[in-house]
Biopython code that builds the backbone (N, CA, C, O; Angstrom):
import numpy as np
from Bio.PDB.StructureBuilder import StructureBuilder

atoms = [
    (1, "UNK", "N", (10.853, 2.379, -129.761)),
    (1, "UNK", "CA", (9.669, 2.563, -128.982)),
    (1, "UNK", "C", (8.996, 3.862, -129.430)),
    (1, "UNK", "O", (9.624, 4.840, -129.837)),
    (2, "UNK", "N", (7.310, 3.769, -129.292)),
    (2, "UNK", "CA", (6.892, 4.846, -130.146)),
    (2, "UNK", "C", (6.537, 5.776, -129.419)),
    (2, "UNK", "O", (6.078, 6.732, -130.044)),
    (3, "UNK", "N", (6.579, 5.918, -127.889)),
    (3, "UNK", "CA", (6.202, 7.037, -126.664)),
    (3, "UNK", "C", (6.775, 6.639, -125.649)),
    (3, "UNK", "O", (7.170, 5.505, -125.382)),
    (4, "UNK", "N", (6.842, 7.764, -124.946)),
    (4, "UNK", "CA", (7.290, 7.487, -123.443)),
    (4, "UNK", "C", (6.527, 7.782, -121.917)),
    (4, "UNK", "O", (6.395, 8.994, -121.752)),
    (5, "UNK", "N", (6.237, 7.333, -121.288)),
    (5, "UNK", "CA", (5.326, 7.134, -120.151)),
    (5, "UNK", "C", (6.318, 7.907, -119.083)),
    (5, "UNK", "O", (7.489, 7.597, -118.866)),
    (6, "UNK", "N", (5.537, 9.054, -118.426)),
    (6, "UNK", "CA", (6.249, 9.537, -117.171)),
    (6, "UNK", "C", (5.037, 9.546, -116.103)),
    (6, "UNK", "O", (3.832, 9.621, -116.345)),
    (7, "UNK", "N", (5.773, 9.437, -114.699)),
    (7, "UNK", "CA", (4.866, 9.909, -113.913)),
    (7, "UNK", "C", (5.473, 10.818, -112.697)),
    (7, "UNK", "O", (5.873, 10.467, -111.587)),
    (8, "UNK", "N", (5.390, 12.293, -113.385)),
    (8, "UNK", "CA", (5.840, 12.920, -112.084)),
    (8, "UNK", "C", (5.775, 12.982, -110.714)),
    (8, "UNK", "O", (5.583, 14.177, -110.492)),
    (9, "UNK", "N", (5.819, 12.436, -109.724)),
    (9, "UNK", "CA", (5.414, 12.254, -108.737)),
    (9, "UNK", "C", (5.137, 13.011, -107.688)),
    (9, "UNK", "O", (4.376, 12.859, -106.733)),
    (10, "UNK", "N", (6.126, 14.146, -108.120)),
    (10, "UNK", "CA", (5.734, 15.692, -107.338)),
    (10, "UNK", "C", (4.240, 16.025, -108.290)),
    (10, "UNK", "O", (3.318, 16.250, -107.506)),
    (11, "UNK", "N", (3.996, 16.070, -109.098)),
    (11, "UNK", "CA", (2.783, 16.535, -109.788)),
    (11, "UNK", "C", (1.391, 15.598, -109.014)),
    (11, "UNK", "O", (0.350, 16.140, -108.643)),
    (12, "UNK", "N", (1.690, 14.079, -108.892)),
    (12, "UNK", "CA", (1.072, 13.234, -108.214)),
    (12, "UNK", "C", (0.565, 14.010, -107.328)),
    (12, "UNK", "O", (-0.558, 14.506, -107.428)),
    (13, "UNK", "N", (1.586, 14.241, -106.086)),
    (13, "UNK", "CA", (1.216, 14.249, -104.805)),
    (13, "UNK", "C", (0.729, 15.215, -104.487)),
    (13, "UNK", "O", (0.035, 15.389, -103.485)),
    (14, "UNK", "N", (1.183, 16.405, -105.739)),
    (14, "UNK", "CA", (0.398, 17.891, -105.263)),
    (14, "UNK", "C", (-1.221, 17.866, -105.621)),
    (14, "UNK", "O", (-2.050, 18.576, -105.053)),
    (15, "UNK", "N", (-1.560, 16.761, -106.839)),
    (15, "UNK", "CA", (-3.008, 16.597, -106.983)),
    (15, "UNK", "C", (-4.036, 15.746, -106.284)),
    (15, "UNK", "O", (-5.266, 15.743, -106.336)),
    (16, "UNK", "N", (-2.977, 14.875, -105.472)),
    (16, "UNK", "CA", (-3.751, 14.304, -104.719)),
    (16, "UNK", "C", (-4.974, 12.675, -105.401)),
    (16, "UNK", "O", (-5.898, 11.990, -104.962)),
    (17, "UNK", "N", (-4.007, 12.813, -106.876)),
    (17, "UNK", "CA", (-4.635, 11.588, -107.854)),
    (17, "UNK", "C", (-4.300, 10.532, -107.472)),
    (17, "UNK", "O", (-3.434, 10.254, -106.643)),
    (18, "UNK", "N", (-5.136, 9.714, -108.202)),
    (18, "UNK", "CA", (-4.841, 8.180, -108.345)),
    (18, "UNK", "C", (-4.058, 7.516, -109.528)),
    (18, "UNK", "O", (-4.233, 7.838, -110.703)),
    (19, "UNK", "N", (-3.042, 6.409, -109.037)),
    (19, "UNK", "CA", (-2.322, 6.365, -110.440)),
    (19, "UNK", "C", (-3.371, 5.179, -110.740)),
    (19, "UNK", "O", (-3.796, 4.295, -109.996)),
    (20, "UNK", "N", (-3.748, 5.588, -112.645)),
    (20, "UNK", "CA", (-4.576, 4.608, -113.264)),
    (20, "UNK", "C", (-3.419, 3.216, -113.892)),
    (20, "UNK", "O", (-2.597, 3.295, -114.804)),
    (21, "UNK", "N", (-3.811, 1.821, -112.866)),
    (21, "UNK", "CA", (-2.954, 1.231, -112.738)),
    (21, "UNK", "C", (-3.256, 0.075, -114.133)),
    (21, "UNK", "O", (-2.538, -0.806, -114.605)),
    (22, "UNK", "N", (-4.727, 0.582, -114.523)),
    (22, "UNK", "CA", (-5.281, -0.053, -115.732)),
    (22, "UNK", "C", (-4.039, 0.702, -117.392)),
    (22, "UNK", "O", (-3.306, 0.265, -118.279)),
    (23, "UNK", "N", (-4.452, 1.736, -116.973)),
    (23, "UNK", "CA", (-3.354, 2.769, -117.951)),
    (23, "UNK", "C", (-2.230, 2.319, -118.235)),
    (23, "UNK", "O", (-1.806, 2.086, -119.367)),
    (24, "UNK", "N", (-1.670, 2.167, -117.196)),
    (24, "UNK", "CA", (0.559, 1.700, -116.980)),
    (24, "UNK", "C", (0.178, 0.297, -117.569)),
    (24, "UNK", "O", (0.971, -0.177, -118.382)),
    (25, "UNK", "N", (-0.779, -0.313, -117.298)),
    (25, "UNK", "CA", (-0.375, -2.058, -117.553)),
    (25, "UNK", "C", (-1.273, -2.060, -118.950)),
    (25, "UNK", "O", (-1.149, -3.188, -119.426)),
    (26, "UNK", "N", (-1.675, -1.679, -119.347)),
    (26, "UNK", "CA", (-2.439, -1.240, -121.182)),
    (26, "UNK", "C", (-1.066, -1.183, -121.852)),
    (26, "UNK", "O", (-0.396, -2.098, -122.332)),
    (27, "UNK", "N", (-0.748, 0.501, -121.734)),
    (27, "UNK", "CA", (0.565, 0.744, -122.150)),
    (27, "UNK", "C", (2.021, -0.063, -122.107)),
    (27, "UNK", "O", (2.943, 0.157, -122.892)),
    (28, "UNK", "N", (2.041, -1.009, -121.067)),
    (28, "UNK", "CA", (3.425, -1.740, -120.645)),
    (28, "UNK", "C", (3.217, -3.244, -121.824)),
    (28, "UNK", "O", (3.981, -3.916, -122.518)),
    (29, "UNK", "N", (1.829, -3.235, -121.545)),
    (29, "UNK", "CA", (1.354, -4.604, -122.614)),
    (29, "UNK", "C", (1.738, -3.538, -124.058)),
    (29, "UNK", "O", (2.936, -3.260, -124.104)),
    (30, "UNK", "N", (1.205, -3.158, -124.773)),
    (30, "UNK", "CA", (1.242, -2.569, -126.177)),
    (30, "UNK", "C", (2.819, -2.624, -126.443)),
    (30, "UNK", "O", (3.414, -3.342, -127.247)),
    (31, "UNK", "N", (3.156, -2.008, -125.867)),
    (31, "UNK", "CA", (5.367, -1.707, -125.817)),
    (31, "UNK", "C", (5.473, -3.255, -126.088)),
    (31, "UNK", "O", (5.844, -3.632, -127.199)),
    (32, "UNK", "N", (5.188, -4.074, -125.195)),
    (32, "UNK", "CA", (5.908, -5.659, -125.209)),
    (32, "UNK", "C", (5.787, -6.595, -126.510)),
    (32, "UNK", "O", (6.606, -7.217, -127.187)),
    (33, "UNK", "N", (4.222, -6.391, -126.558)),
    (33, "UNK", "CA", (3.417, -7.406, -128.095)),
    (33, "UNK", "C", (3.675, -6.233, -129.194)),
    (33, "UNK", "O", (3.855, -6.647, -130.339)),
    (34, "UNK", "N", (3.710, -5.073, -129.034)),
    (34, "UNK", "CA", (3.960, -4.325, -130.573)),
    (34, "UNK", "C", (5.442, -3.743, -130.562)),
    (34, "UNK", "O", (5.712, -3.057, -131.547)),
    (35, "UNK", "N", (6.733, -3.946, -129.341)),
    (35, "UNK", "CA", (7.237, -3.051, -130.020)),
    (35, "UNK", "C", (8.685, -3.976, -129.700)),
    (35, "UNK", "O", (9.723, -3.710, -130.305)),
    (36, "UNK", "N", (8.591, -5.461, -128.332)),
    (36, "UNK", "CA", (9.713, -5.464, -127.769)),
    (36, "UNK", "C", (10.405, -6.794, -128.001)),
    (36, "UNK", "O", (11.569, -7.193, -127.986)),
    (37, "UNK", "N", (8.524, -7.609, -128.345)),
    (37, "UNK", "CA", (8.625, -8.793, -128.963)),
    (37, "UNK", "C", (8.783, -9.037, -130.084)),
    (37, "UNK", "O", (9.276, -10.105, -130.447)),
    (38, "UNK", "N", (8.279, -7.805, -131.165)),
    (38, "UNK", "CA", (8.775, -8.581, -132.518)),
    (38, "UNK", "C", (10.334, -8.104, -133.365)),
    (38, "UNK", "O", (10.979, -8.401, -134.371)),
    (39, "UNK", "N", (10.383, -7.235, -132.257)),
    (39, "UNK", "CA", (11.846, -7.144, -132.817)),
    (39, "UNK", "C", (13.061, -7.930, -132.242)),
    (39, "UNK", "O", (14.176, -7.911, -132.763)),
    (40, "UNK", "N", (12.739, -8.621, -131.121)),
    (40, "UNK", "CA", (13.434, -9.916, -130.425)),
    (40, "UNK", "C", (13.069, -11.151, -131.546)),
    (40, "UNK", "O", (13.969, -11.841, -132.024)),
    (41, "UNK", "N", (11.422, -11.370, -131.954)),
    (41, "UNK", "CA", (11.715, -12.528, -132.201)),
    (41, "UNK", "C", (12.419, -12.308, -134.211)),
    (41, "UNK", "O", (12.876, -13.163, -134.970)),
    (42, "UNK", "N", (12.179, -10.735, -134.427)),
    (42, "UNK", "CA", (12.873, -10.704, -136.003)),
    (42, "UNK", "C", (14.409, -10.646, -136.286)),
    (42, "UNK", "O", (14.932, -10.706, -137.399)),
    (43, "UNK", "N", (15.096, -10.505, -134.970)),
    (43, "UNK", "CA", (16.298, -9.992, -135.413)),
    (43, "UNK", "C", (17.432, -11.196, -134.275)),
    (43, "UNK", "O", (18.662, -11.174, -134.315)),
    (44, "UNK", "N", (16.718, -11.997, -133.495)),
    (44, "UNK", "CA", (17.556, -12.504, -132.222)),
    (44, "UNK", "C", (17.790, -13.951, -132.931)),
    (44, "UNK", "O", (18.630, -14.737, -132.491)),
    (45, "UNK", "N", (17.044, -14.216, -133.974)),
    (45, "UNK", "CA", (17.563, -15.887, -134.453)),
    (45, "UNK", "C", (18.785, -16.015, -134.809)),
    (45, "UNK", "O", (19.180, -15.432, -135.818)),
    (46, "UNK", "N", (19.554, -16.737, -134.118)),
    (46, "UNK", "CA", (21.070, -16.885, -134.720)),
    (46, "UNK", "C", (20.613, -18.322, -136.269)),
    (46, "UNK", "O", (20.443, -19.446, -135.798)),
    (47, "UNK", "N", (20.530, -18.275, -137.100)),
    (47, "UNK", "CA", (20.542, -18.959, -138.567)),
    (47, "UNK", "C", (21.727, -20.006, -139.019)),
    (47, "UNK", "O", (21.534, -20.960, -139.772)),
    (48, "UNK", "N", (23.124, -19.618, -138.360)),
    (48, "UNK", "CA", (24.143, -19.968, -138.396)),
    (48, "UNK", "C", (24.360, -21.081, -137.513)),
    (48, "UNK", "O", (24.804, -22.168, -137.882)),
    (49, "UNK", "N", (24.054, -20.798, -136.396)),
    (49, "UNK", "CA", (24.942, -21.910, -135.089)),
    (49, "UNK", "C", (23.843, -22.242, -134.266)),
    (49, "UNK", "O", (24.060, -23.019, -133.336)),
    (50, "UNK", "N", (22.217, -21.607, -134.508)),
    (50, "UNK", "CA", (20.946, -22.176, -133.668)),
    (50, "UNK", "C", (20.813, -21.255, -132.745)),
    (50, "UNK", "O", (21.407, -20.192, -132.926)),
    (51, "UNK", "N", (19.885, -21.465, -131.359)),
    (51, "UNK", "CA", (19.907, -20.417, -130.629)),
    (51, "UNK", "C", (19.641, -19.057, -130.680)),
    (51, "UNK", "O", (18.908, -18.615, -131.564)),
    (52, "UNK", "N", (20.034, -18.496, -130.026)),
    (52, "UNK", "CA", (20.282, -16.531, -130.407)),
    (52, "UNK", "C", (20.667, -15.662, -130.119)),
    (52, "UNK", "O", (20.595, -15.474, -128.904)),
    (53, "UNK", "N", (21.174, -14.799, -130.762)),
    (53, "UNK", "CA", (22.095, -13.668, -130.306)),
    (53, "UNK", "C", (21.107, -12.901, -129.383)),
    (53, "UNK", "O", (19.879, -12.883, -129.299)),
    (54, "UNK", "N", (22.104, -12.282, -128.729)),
    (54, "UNK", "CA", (21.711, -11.472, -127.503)),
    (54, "UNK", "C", (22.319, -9.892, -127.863)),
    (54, "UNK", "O", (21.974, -8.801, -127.409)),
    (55, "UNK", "N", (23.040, -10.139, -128.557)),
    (55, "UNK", "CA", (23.807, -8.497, -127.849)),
    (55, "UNK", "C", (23.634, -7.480, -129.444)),
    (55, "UNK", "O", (24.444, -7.371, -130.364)),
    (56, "UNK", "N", (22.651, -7.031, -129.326)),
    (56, "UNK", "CA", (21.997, -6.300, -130.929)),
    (56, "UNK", "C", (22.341, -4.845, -130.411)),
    (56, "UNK", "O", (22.431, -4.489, -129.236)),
    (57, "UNK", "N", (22.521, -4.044, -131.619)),
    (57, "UNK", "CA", (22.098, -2.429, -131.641)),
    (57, "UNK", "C", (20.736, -2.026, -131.519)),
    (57, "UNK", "O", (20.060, -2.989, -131.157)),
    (58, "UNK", "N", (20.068, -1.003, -131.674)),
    (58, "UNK", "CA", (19.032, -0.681, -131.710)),
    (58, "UNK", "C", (17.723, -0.814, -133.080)),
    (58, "UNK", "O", (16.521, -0.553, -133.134)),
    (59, "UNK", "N", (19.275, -1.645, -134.556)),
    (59, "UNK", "CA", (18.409, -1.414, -135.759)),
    (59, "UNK", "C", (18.236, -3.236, -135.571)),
    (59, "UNK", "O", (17.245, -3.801, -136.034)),
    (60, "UNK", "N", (19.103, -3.842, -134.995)),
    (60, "UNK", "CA", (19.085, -5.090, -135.092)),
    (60, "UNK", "C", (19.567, -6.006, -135.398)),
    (60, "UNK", "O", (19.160, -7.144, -135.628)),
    (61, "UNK", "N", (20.977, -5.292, -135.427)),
    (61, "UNK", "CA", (22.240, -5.658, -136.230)),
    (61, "UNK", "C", (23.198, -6.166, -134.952)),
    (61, "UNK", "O", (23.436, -5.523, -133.929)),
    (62, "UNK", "N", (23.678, -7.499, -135.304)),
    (62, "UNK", "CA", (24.213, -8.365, -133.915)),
    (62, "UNK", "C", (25.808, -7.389, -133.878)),
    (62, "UNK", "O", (26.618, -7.144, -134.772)),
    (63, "UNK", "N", (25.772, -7.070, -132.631)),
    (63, "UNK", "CA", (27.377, -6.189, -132.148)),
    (63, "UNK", "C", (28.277, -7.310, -131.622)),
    (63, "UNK", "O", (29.479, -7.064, -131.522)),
    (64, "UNK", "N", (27.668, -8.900, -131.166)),
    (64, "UNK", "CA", (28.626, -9.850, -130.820)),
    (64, "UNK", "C", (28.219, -11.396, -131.320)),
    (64, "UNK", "O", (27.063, -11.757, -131.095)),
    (65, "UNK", "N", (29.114, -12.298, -131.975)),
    (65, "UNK", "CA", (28.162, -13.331, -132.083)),
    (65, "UNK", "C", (28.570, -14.012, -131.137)),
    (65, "UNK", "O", (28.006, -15.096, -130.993)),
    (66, "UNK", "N", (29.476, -13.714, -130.335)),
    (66, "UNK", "CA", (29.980, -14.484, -129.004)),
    (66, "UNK", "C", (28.804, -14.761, -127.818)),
    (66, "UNK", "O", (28.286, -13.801, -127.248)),
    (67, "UNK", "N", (28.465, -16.009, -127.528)),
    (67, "UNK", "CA", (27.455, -16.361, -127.294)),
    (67, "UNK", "C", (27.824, -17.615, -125.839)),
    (67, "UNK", "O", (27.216, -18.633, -125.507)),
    (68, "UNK", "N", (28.738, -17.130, -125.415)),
    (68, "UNK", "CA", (29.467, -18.058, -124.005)),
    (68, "UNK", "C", (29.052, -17.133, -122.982)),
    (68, "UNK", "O", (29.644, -17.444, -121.949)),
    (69, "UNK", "N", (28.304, -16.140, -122.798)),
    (69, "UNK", "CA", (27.293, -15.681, -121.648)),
    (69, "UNK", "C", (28.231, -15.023, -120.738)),
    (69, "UNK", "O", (27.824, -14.519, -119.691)),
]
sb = StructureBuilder()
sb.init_structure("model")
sb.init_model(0)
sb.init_chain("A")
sb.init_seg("    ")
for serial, (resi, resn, name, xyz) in enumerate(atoms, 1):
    if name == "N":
        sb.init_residue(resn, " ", resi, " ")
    sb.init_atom(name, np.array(xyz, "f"), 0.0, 1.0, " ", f" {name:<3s}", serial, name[0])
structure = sb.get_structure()
């Protein structure tokens, strides 16, 4: 993931802002279509037995091919 989203909430409440709810759901979309989906759909195809692995590292490399849930 290429940033991280905080929202202090003590900082919130001392300013008395509005959370921009357009902002969080921009950002939550971009993460999903650029960062959460294509590395699910590049690295989760099992090739071997169909279906797909579930249980990856962070580069994308399967840690189980055990696949009985």
């Amino acid at each position: 993931m290429s940033s991280s989203f905080y929202i202090d909430p003590q900082r919130v409440s001392q300013e008395k802002t509005m959370i921009d709810w357009k902002q969080i759901k921009e950002f939550y979309k971009d993460r999903l279509f650029n960062d959460v989906l294509p590395f699910w759909v590049s690295n989760s195809l099992d090739h071997t037995y169909g279906g797909f692995l579930d249980f990856l590292d962070q580069k994308g490399n399967p840690l189980s091919t055990d696949k009985s849930g």
